[in-house]
N, C-alpha and C positions, 0 to 999 in steps of 0.2 A: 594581486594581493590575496594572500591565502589567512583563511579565519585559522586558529587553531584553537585548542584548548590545554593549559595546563595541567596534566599528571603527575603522578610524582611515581613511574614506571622505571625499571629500570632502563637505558638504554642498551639494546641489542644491537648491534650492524651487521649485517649479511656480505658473505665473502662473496667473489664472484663463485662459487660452488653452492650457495646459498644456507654454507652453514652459518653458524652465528659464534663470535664474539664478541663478550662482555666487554663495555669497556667500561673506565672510570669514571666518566663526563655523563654529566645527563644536560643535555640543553636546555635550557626554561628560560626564555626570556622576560614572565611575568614577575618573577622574582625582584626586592627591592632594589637590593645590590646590583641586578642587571642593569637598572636605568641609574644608579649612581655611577659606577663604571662598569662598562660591558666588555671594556679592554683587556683587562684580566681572564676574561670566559672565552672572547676569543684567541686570545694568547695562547689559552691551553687547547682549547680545538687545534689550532693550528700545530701545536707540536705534538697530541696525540691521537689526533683523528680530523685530520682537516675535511674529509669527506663522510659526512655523520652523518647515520641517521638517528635522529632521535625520538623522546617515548611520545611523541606528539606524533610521528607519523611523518615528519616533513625531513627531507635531506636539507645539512647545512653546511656551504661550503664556504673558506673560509679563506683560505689562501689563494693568493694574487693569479697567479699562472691560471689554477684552475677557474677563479671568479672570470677571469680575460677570458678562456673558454666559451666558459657556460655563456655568458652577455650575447657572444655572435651566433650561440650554434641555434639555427631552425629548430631543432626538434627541441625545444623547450619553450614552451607557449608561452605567451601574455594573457590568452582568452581569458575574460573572468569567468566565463560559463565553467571554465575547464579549472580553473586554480582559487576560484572564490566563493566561497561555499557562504558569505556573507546574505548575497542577493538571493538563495536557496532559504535561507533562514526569515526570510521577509513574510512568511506566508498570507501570499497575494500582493506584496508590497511591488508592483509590475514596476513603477513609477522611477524607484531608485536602483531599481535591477536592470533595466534598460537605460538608465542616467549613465552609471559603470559600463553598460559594456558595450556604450557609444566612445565612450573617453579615448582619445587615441592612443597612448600608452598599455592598453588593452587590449588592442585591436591585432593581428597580426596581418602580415601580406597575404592578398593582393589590397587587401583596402584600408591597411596602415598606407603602403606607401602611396596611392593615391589620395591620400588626405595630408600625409603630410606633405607631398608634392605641391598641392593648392595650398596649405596653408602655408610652407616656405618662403610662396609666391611674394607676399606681402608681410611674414611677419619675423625679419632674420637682423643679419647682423646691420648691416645698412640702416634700418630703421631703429635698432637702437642706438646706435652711433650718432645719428639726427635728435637723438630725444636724452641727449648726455646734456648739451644747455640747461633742459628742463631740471632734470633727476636733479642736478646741481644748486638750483633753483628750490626746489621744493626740499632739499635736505638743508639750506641755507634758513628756510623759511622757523623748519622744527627746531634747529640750532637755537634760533632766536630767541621762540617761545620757553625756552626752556633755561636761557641761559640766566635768567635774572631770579631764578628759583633756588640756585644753589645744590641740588638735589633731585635724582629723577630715576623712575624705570627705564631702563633701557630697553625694555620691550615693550610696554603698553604705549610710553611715551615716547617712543623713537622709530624700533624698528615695525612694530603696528601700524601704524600710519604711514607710514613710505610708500610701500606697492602697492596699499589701495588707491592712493591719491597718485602714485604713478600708471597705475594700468588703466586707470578709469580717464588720464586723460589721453594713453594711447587709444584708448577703445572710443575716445567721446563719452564719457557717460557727464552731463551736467554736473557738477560740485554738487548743487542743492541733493541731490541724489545720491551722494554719495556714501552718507552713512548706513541707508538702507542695502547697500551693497557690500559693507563691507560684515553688516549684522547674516547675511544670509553669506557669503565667503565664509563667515566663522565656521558655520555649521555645517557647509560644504566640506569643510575640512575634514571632516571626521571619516569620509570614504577612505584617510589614508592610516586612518585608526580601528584596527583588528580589534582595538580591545574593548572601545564605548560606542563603535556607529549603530550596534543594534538597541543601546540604554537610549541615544538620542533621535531613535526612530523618527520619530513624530515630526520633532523640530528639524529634522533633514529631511521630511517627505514635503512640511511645508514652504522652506524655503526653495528645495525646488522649483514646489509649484509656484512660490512668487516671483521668485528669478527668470523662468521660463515667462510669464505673464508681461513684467516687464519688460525682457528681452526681446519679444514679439514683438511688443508696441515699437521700441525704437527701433527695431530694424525695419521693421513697416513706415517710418518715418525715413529711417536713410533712403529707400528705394525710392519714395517719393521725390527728396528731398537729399542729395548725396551731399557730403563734407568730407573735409580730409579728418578722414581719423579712419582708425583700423577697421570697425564698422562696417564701415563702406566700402573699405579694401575688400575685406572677408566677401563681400554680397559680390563685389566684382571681379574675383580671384579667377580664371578659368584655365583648362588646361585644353586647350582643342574644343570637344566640345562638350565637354566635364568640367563641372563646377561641384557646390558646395550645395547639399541640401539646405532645408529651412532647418532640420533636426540639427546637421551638422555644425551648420552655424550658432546654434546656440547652445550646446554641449561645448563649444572649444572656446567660448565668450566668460559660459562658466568655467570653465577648466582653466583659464587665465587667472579668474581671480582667486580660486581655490589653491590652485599650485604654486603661482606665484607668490602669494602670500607664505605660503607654509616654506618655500624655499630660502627666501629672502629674510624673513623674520628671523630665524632660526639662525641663518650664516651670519648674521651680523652679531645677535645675542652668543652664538659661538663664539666668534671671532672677541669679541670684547671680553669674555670671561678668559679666557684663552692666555690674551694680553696680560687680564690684572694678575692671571697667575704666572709670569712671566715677564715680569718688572723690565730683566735685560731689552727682550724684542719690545714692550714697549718703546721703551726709551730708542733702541733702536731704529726703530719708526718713527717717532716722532723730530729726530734729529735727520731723518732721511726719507721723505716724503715719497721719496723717485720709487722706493720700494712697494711702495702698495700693489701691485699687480702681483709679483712674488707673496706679497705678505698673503691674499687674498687664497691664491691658491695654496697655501699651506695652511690656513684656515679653512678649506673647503677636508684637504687632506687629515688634518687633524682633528678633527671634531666634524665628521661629516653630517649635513644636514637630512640628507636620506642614508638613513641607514643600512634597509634591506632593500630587497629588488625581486618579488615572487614571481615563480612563472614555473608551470609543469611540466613536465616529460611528453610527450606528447607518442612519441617513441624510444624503446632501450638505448640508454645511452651511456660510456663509459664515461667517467671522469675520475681523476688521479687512482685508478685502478679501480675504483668502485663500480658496480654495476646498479644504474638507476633505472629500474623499470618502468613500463610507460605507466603515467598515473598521479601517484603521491605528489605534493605539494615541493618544489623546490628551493628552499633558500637562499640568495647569493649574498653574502655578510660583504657589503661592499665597504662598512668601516671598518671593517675585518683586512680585508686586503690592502686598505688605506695606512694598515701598520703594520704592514708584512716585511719581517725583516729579510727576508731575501731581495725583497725589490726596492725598500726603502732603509738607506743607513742613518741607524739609529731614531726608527720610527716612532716612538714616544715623546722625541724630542720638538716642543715648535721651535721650529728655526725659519723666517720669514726672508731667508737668504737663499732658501733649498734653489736649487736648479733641477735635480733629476724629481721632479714631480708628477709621473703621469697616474695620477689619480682615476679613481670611479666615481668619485662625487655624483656627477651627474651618467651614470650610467656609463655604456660604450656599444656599437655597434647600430643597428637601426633604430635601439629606441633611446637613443644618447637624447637628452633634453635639449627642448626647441628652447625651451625658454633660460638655457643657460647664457646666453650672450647679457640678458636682460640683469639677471641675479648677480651675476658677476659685475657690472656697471653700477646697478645698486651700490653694492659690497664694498667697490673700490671707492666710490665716492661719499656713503655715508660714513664707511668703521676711517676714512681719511678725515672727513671733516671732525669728527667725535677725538680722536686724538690732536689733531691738531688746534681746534678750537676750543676744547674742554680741558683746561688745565690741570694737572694735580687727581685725576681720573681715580676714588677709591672703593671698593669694594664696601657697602654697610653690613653685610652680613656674609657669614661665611655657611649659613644653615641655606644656602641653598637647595630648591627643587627641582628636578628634573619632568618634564612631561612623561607620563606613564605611558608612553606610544613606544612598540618594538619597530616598528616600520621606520621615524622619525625620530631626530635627534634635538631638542630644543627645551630652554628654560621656560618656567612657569613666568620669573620674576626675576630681573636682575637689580635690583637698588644701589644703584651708585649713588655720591656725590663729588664736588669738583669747586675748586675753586682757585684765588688765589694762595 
């Protein structure tokens, strides 16, 4: 995740001769209209400079072929040491600059894939597949609460509360505990937010530190005392005769609940504004249940929940003729390629029927997300149960907000209501 800053420069791109032409496009993604739609901005990247550099200093790539490139190629880091100038800006903040650049999404090989190798061990598709009863259960539960109100957030009141009550009981964490965990998740979050995590310094240095406090204690209690819950998988994951440090373990317990939250919140509140702006695939969904898998993934496609995807050069690299020197920050606009009309026909369009869908949603290549099997089970089972159980699904305002994050894609506030 690369910090940047806002200019208002012109944008220059370097040929591979390293002269420069002007182009028309200046990239800013701090701009309002960016987070209202940022479709239109990469629309034009795409057909007049997919490979940009812009007045921030970061290359932006945008288009699908080159995005599927850049994901696999080694020499474009993850390090945050190397692409995130955030934990530099901390002065002295050791605490959240070593939190980052434990996270395994940060990490590059040999000890990304030793870490995700153990953490595979116990936490893949298999065990969310065992834990679909539950999810089902506990979106059953929210359904309830809410359905005699007439009226509801679809984020504070829905898709908030899901993955923390679902990941805390993969993890074991107590219920009674669980709002403490989901208050320090909030402020976790901001690691994937360039534009506030140095405003909300404080309140992310101390949740850390109470997150790690707590996480200590009960993993000091599983080793004593084991249970089936991931917990204790995690303490007992080995690979020969490699395991999981005490750090490691509790960097990827928090990174469950930060990630996962910020994934799942966002796909569902996507996916439902999505719908109301598309009456037809409503309605088509709800007369055809069988579709939610397709609908899902063209909800991941359409309105992706991770937006960008940073990582550095680490060495000269070509892509789509450009020459990226080792260094500068790299962009991969993965909702960018999400509507690339060369890979996708008639990519603006949600159509929850699509079949050629191979998305970035969740990245590609080694650091494709662990925890997509999870998000996507969410997904399928709560934006299923919301349409099918919540009748008459309307929109109360149309002034909606957008989160001012370049990195993520998600509503502030969605206020439906529903009845007969």
């Amino acid at each position: 995740m690369a910090q940047i800053t806002p200019r208002n420069n012109k944008t220059v791109t370097p040929n591979r001769d390293n002269s420069s032409v002007a182009t028309k496009i200046n990239f800013n993604p701090f701009l309002p209209e960016f987070y209202l739609n940022p479709y239109l901005i990469y629309r034009q990247l795409q057909a007049e400079d997919p490979v940009h550099l812009s007045s921030m200093g970061a290359w932006v790539i945008t288009g699908y072929a080159d995005v599927a490139k850049a994901l696999r190629d080694p020499r474009l880091s993850s390090k945050p040491s190397e692409i995130s100038s955030y934990s530099q800006r901390q002065e002295g903040n050791s605490l959240v600059a070593s939190f980052i650049s434990d996270i395994l999404f940060f990490r590059d090989p040999p000890d990304h894939t030793r870490l995700r190798r153990l953490i595979g061990k116990v936490f893949n598709t298999r065990v969310v597949e065992e834990m679909r009863p539950r999810i089902q259960q506990i979106v059953n539960e929210l359904i309830n609460r809410i359905e005699e109100k007439g009226d509801l957030d679809i984020i504070a009141d829905f898709a908030k509360p899901l993955p923390v009550t679902v990941i805390s009981h993969i993890l074991g964490i107590p219920p009674e505990d669980r709002y403490k965990l989901k208050q320090w998740s909030h402020w976790l979050g901001y690691i994937f937010d360039p534009m506030k995590a140095s405003d909300v310094s404080q309140q992310l240095t101390q949740s850390i530190v109470e997150f790690r406090e707590y996480l200590t204690q009960l993993i000091a209690k599983r080793r004593q005392k084991p249970e089936q819950d991931l917990i204790t998988a995690l303490i007992q994951a080995r690979d020969e005769h490699d395991k999981l440090s005490e750090e490691e373990l509790l960097v990827t317990c928090m990174l469950l609940f930060a990630s996962g939250e910020e994934t799942t919140v966002n796909l569902i509140g996507n996916a439902v504004i999505s719908l109301l702006r598309h009456p037809d695939q409503l309605a088509k969904l709800r007369q055809n249940p069988s579709l939610i898998q397709s609908a899902v993934e063209e909800f991941l496609r359409y309105e992706s929940p991770l937006q960008i995807s940073g990582r550095t050069a680490i060495e000269d690299i070509e892509i789509g003729g450009k020459l990226i020197k080792k260094g500068p920050p790299v962009f991969l606009i993965l909702g960018a390629a999400n509507r690339d009309p060369a890979q996708f026909h008639n990519p603006d369009q949600l159509d929850i029927t699509r079949t050629n869908n191979d998305h970035f949603a969740f990245g590609d290549g080694i650091h494709y997300c662990m925890g997509s099997a999870l998000a996507r089970t969410q997904g399928q089972i709560a934006i299923s149960a919301l349409v099918q159980k919540l009748p008459n699904l309307q929109l109360q305002t149309n002034n909606l907000e957008w989160r001012e994050n370049v990195f993520l894609r998600g509503l502030k506030t969605l206020p439906v209501s529903f009845g007969n």
